[in-house]
C-alpha positions in Angstrom: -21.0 -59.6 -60.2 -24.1 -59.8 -57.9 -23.8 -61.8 -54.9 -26.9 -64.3 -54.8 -28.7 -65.0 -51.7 -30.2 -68.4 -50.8 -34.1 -68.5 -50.5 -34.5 -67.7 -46.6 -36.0 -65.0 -44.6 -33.6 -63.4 -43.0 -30.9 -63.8 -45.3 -27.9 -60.7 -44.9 -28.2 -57.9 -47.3 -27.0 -58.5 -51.1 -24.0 -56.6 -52.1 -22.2 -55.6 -55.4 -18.7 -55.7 -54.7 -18.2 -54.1 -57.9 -19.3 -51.2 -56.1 -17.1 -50.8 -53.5 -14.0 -52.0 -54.8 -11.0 -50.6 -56.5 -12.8 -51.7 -59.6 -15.4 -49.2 -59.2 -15.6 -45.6 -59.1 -12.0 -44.0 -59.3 -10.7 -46.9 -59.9 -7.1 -45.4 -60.9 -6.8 -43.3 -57.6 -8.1 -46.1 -55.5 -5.8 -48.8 -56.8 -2.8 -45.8 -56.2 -3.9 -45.1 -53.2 -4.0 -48.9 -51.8 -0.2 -49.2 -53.5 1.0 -46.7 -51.5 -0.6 -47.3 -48.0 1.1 -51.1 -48.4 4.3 -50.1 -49.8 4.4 -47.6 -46.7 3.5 -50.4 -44.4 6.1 -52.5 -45.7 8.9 -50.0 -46.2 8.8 -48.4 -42.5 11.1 -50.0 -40.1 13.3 -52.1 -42.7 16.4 -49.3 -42.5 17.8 -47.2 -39.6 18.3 -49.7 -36.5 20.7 -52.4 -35.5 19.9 -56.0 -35.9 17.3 -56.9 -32.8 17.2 -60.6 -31.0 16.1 -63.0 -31.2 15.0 -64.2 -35.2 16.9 -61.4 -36.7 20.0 -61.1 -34.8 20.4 -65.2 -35.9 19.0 -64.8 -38.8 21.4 -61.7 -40.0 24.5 -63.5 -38.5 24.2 -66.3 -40.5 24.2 -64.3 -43.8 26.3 -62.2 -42.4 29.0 -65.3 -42.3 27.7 -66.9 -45.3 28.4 -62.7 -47.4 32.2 -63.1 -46.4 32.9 -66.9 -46.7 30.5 -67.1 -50.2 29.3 -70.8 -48.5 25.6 -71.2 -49.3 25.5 -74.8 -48.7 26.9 -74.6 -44.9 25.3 -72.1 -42.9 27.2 -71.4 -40.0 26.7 -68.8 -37.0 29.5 -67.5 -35.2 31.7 -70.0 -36.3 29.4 -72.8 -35.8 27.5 -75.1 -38.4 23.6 -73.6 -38.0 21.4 -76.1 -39.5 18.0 -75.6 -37.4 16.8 -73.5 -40.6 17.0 -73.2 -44.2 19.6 -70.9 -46.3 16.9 -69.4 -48.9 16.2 -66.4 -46.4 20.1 -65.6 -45.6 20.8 -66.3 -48.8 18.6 -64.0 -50.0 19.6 -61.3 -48.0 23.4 -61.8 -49.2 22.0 -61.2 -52.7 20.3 -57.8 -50.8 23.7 -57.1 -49.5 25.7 -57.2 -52.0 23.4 -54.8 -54.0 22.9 -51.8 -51.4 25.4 -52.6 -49.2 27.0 -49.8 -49.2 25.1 -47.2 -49.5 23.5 -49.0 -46.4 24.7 -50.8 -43.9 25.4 -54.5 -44.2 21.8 -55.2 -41.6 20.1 -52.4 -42.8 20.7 -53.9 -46.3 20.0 -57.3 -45.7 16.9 -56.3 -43.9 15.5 -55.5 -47.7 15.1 -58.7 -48.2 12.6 -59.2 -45.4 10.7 -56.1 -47.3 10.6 -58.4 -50.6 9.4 -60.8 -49.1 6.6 -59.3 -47.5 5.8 -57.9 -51.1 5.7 -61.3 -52.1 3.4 -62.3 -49.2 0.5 -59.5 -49.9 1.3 -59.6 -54.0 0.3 -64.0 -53.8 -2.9 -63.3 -51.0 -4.3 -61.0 -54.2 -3.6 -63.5 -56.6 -5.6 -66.3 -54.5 -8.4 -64.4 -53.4 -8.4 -63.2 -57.5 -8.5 -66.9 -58.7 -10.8 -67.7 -56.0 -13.3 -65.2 -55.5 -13.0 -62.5 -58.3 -11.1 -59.4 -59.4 -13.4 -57.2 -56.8 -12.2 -59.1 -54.2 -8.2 -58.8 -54.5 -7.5 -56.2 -51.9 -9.7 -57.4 -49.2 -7.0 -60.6 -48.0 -4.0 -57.9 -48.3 -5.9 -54.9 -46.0 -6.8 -57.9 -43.2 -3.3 -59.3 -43.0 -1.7 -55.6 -43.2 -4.3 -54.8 -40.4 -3.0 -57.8 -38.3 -2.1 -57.6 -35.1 0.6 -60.9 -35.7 2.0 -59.0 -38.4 2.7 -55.7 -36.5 6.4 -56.0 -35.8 6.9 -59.9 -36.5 6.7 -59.4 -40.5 9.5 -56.7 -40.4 11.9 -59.1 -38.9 14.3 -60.6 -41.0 13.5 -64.4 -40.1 12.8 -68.0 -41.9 9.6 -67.5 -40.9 8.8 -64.8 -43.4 10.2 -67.0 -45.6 7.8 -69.9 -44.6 5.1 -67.6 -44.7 6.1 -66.4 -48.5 5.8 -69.9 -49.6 2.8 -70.5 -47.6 1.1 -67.8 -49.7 2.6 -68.9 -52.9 1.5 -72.5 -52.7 -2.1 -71.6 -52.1 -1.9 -69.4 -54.9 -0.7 -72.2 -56.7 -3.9 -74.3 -55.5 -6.1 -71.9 -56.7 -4.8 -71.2 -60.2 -4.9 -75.2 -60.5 -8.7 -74.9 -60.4 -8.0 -72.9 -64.0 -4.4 -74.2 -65.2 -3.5 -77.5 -63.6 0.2 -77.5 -64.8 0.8 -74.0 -64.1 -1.0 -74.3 -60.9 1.7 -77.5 -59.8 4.3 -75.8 -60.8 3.2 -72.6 -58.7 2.3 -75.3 -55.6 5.6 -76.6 -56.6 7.7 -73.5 -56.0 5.7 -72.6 -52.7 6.6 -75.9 -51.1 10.0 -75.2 -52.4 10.3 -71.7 -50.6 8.8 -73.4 -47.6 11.0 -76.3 -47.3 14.2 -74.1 -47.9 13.4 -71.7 -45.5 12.4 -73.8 -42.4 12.3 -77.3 -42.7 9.7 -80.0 -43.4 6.6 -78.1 -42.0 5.5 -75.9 -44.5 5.7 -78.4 -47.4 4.3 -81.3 -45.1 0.8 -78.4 -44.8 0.5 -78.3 -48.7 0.7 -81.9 -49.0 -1.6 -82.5 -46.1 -4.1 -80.0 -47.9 -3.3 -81.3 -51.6 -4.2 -84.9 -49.8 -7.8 -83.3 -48.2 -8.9 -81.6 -50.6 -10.9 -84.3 -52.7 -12.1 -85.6 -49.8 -13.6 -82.2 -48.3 -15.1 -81.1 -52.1 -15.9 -82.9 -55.4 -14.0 -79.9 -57.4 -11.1 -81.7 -56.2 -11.9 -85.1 -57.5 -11.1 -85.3 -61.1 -7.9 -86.0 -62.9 -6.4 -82.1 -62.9 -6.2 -82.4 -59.3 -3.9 -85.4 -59.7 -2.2 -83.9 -62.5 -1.5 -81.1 -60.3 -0.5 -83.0 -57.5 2.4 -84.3 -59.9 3.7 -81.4 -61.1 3.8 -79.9 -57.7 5.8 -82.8 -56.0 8.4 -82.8 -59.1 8.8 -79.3 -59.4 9.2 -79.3 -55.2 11.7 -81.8 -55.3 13.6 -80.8 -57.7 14.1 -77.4 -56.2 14.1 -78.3 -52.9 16.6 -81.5 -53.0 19.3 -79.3 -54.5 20.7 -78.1 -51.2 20.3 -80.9 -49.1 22.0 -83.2 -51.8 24.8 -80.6 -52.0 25.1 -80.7 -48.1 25.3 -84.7 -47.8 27.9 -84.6 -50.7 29.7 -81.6 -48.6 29.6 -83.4 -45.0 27.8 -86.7 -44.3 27.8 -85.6 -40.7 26.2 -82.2 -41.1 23.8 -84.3 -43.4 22.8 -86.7 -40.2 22.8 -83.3 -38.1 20.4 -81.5 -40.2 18.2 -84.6 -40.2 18.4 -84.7 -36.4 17.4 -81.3 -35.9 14.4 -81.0 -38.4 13.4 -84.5 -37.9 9.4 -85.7 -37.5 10.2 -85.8 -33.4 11.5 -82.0 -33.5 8.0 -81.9 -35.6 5.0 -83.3 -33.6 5.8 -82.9 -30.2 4.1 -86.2 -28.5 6.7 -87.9 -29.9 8.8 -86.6 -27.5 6.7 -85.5 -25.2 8.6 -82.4 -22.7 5.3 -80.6 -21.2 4.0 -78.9 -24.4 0.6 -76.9 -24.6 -1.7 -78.1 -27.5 -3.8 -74.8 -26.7 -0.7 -72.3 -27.1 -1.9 -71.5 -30.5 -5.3 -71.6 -29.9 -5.2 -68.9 -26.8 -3.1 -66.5 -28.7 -4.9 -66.6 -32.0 -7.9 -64.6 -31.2 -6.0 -61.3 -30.6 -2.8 -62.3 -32.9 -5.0 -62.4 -35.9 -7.1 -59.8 -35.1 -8.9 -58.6 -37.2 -9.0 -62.2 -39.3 -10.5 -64.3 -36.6 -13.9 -62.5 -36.1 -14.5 -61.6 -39.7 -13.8 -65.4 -40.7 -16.3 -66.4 -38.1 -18.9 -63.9 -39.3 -18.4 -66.2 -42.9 -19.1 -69.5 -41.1 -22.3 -68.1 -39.6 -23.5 -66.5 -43.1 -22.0 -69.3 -45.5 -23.2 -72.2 -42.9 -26.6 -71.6 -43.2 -26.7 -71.7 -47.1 -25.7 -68.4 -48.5 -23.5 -66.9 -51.2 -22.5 -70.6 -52.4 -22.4 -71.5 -48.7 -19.8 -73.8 -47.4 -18.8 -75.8 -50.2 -17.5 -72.8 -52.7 -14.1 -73.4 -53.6 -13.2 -70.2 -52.0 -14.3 -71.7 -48.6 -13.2 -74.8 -48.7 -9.3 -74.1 -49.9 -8.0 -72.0 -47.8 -10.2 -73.5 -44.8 -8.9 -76.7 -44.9 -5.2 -75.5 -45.2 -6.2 -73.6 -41.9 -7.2 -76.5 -40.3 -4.3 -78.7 -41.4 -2.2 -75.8 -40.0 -3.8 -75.2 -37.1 -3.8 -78.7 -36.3 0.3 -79.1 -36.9 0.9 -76.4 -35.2 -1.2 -77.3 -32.0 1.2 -80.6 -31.5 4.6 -78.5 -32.4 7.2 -79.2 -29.8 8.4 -75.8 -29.4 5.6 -73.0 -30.7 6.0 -69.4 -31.0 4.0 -66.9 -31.8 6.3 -65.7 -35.1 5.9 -69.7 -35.8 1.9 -68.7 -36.2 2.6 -66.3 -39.1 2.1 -68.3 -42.2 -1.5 -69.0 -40.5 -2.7 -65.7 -41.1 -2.5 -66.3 -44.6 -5.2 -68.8 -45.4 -7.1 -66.6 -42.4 -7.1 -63.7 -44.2 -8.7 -65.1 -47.1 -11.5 -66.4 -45.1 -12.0 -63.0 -43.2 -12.2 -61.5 -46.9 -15.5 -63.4 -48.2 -18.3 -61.8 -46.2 -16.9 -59.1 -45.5 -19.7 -56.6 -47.4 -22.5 -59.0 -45.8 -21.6 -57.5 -42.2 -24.3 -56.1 -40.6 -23.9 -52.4 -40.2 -23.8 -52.4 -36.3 -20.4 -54.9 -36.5 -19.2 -53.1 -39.0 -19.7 -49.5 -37.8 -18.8 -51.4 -34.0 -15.1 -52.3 -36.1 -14.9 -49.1 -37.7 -15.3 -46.8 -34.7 -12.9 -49.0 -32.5 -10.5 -48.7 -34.3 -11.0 -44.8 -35.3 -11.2 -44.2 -31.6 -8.6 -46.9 -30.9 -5.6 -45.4 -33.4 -6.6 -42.4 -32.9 -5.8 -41.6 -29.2 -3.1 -43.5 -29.3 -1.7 -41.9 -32.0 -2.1 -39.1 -29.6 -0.6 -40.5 -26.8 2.5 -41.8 -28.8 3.3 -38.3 -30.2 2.3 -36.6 -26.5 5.4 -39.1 -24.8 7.7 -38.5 -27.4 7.3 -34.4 -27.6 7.6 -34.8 -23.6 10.6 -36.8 -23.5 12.1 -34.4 -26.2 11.6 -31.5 -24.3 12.1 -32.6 -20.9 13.8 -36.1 -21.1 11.2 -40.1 -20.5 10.1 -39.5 -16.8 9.7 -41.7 -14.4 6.2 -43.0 -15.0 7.1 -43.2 -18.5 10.2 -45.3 -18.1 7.8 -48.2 -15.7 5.3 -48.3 -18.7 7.9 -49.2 -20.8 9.6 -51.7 -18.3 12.4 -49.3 -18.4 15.1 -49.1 -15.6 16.7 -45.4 -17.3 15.0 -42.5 -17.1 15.8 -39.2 -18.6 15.9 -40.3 -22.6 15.5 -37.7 -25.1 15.3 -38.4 -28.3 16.9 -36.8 -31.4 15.3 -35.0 -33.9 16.0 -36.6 -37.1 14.7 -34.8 -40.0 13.2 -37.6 -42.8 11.6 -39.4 -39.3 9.6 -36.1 -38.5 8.6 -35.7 -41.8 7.3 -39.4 -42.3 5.9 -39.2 -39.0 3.8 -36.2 -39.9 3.2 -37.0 -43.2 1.1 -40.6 -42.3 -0.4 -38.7 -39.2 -1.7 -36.2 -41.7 -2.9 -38.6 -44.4 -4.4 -40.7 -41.9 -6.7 -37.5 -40.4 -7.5 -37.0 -44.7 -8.5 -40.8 -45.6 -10.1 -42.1 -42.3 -13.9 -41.3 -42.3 -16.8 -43.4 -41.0 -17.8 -46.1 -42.8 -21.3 -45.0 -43.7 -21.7 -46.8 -47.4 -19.2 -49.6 -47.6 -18.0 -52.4 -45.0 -14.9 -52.5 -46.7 -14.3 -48.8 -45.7 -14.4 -50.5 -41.9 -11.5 -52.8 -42.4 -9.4 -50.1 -44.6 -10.0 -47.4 -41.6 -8.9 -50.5 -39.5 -5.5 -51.2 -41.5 -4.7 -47.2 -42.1 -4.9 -46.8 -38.3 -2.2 -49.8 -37.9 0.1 -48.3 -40.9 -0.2 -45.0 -38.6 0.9 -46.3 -35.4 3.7 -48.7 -37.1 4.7 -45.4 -38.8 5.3 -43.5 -35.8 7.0 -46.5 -33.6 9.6 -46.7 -37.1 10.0 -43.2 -37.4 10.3 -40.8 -34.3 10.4 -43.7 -31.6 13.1 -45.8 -33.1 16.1 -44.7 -31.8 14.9 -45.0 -28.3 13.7 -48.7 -29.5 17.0 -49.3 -31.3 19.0 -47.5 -28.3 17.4 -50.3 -25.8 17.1 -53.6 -28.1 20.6 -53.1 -30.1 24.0 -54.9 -28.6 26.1 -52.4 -30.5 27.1 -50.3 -27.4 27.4 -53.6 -24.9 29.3 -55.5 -28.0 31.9 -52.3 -28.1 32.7 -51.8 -24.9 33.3 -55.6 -24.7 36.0 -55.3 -27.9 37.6 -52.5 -25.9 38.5 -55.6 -22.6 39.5 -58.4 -25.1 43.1 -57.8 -26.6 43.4 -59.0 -30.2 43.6 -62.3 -31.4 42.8 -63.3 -27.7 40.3 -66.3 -27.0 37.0 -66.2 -25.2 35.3 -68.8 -24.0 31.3 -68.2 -23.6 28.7 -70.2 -21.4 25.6 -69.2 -21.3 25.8 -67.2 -24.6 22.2 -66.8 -26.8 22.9 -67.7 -30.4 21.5 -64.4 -31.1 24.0 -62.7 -28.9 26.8 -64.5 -30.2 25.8 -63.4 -33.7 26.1 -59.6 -33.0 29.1 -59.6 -30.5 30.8 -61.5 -33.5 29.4 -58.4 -36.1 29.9 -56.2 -33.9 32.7 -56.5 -32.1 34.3 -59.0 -34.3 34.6 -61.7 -31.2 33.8 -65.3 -31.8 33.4 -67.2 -28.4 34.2 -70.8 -28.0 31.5 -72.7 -26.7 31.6 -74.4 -23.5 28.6 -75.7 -24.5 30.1 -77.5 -27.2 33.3 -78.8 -25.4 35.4 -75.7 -26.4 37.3 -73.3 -24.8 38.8 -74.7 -22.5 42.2 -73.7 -23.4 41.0 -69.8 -23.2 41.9 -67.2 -20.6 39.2 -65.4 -21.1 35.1 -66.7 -20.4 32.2 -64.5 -21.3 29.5 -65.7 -19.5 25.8 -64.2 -20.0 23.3 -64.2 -16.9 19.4 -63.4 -16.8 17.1 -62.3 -14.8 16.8 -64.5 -11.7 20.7 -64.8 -11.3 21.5 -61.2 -12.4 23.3 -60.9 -8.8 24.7 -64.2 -8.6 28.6 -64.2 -7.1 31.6 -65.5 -9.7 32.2 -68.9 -9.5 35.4 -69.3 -7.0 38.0 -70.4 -10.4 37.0 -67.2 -12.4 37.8 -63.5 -11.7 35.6 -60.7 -13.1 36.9 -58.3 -15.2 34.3 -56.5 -17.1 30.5 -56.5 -16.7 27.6 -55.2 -19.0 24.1 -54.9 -20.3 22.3 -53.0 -22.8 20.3 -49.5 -21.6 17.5 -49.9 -19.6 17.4 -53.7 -19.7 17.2 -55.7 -16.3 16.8 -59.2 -18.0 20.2 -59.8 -18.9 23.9 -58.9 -17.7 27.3 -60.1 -19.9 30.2 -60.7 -17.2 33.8 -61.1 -19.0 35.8 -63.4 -16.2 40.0 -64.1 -16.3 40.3 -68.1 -15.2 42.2 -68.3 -12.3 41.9 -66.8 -8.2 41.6 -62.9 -7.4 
């Protein structure tokens, strides 16, 4: 397939993708090759640490809970009903539980699911930029959002968000098959809003709607009869799927029903509603660097497409994931409470954006994207492997331990065997497949999302223990088991949901909330202090028994008190 240019003078250079995609030349070790750099990127880091706060450690205690009591319709976290999310993502990792758990552990097992659905994430981006743009064009979405800098750590959390983000990237597949298949495509839509809604709530279906509402309005493609036929299907298919557990919890508990409503109602949704100082620009400022490298390659498009080539603006491959972006951008912009793992499903409809010009870059950006990040991954790869052979040979010094915002120095880490080997293996392949991008643009954004595989494959191999040793409560959560006699009650004010969840997995203690009017009858409170009132003295009716924190952390101390005057 030739890319056409439109009549003008200095239109950008026409490309064949066919030539520099995994349809091309080699086309077998290409497509094995891609395989195995995403499967790497997906696999690292989902086994061989302890649950980490804040999405996970909630996320993982509430499947945790919901493995041993077999409830699927009430979610519940340390003993509490948890209805701010969904159950598709905890119950998913139950079903991962039950199958590898053991040989694994029960987080390190019900972490795969996170790894699925990140499978499902890049395997549905392929699909729509397939349907949209071609065959040669399939890889080009999944290298920019493996190459993001949002999806660095963020995607290898076990959180609803993934889930959001899977069903993000499912609907707009669905969208884009409609253009083809109507009924297949609503059905696909269907099962994306599905995914979406179960996962976290209103948001993600309310985008697709939004978007399936837009669309005839932004393109003529969109105004015919499929569309609305599609439209259908999708909203049946969505409903019936999705109504299944909120019926089931209304028929369980009319007052959980009224709570869930309250918590993922439209005020919890669009912030102005109930308006508490929220920025409209939070997502906005952090976008530029958080989809990095989406953001600047999308723009390129808009310049090249805006002033009339390759189809220009109104191809349907412009047009559908752009106005989801916008709808999500939008939404998110007026969110009550946004965070950056919130931003996620974002990259999705980015990434297919980045992905159309990419082979019309002009060879200074590209060469000016391939050499930063050659340069970029590739002294820090040395740097990474220069700190940890240091610390292993003469323990993290001082100046180490400040870069890290760590208050212990002296860590050395241990050698573990498969982690060298992994570790040396990816910095190896990376020195054999990283070259300058001389012929192909795509070569650019490949060097780009090898050189983030590399450093994600070093921080999840040889660094992880230190990481795990300074972001796990295992050590904090067994020393507090070893003060609390059995059967006895604790009280907790103060407590993170996240922290309740792994003091209750680990250490098998479920606190009574004064929060929540409970407790009071207990001898025992455990009461959880941060970083402005680390120092603070015990209140005059409580005596201190026990105090802790995890290793190197200053933002956070756990003081166990007895009730009742020294």
């Amino acid at each position: 397939m030739i890319r056409l240019r439109a009549p003008r003078s200095a239109s950008p250079e026409p490309v064949d993708p066919e030539s520099v995609s995994p349809s091309g030349p080699q086309r077998a070790l290409k497509q094995a090759g891609l395989i195995l750099l995403c499967l790497a990127w997906i696999v690292l880091g989902l086994i061989g640490h302890d649950p980490w706060k804040t999405d996970e450690a909630t996320t993982f205690g509430v499947a945790w809970e919901m493995a041993r009591s077999g409830d699927t319709i009430v979610p519940t976290l340390a003993g509490e009903p948890w209805l701010e999310r969904g159950p598709l993502v905890p119950a998913l990792s139950v079903a991962t539980m039950r199958l590898f758990a053991p040989p694994l552990s029960a987080h390190n097992a019900a972490r795969l699911a996170a790894g699925l659905l990140l499978l499902a994430i890049l395997a549905c981006s392929a699909l729509d930029s397939r349907e949209l743009n071609g065959r040669a064009f399939r890889w080009v979405p999944v290298l920019v959002l493996v190459g993001s800098i949002g999806f660095w750590e963020r995607a290898h959390v076990l959180s609803s968000e993934l889930g959001l983000t899977a069903g993000v990237a499912m609907g707009l597949w669905g969208l884009a098959l409609a253009l083809r298949r109507p009924i297949v495509g609503g059905i696909v839509l269907g099962l994306g809003m599905a995914v979406a809604f179960l996962s976290t709530g209103f948001a993600g279906p309310l985008w697709l709607v939004a978007t399936l509402a837009i669309l005839p309005l932004a393109s003529p493609t969109w105004r015919n009869v499929s569309h609305a036929v599609t439209a259908l299907v999708a909203l049946v298919v969505a409903a019936a799927l999705g109504a299944t557990w909120p019926i089931a919890l209304a028929e369980r508990s009319p007052d959980l029903y009224a709570a869930w409503l309250a918590a993922n109602g439209w005020r919890e949704l669009f912030a102005p509603a109930a308006p508490s100082g929220f920025d409209p620009l939070y997502v906005a400022k952090n976008l530029p660097w958080f989809a990095w490298p989406a953001v600047p390659l999308a723009l390129w498009m808009l310049w090249i497409r805006g002033r009339g080539f390759n189809g220009g603006l109104a191809d349907a491959g412009v047009v559908l994931p752009g106005v989801l972006t916008l709808v999500m951008l939008v939404a998110m912009s007026f969110e009550r409470d946004p965070r950056l793992i919130g931003v996620m499903p974002l990259l999705v409809p980015l990434a297919l954006l980045a992905s159309l010009e990419v082979d019309s870059l002009k060879r200074g950006y590209s060469g000016a994207l391939d050499w930063f990040g050659i340069l970029t991954f590739g002294l820090a790869a040395i740097l990474v492997w220069g700190i940890w052979i240091d610390a292993y040979v003469n323990g993290m010094s001082l100046a180490t331990a400040r870069m890290f915002r760590d208050t212990e120095i002296g860590f050395q880490p241990t050698f573990k065997l498969w982690a060298m080997l992994a570790a040396l293996g990816m910095t190896v392949l990376w020195i054999a497949m990283v070259r300058p991008a001389r012929r192909s643009n795509r070569r650019a954004v490949l060097n780009w999302t090898i050189g983030v595989t590399l450093l994600w494959a070093l921080v999840s191999t040889i660094w992880l223990p230190y990481i795990d040793s300074r972001r796990s409560y295992r050590l904090v959560a067994e020393q507090l088991r070893a003060q609390v006699p059995a059967g006895e009650c604790v009280a907790s004010r103060n407590l993170g949901e996240p922290q309740r969840a792994l003091f209750a997995y680990f250490a098998g203690i479920v606190t009574e909330r004064e929060e929540a009017g409970r407790g009071g009858a207990c001898a025992l409170v455990l009461v959880q202090l941060g970083r402005n009132d680390l120092d603070a003295p015990p209140p005059g009716d409580l005596t201190p028994l026990w105090e802790g924190r995890r290793r190197g952390d200053d933002t956070e101390k756990f003081v166990l008190y007895r009730r009742g005057p020294a």
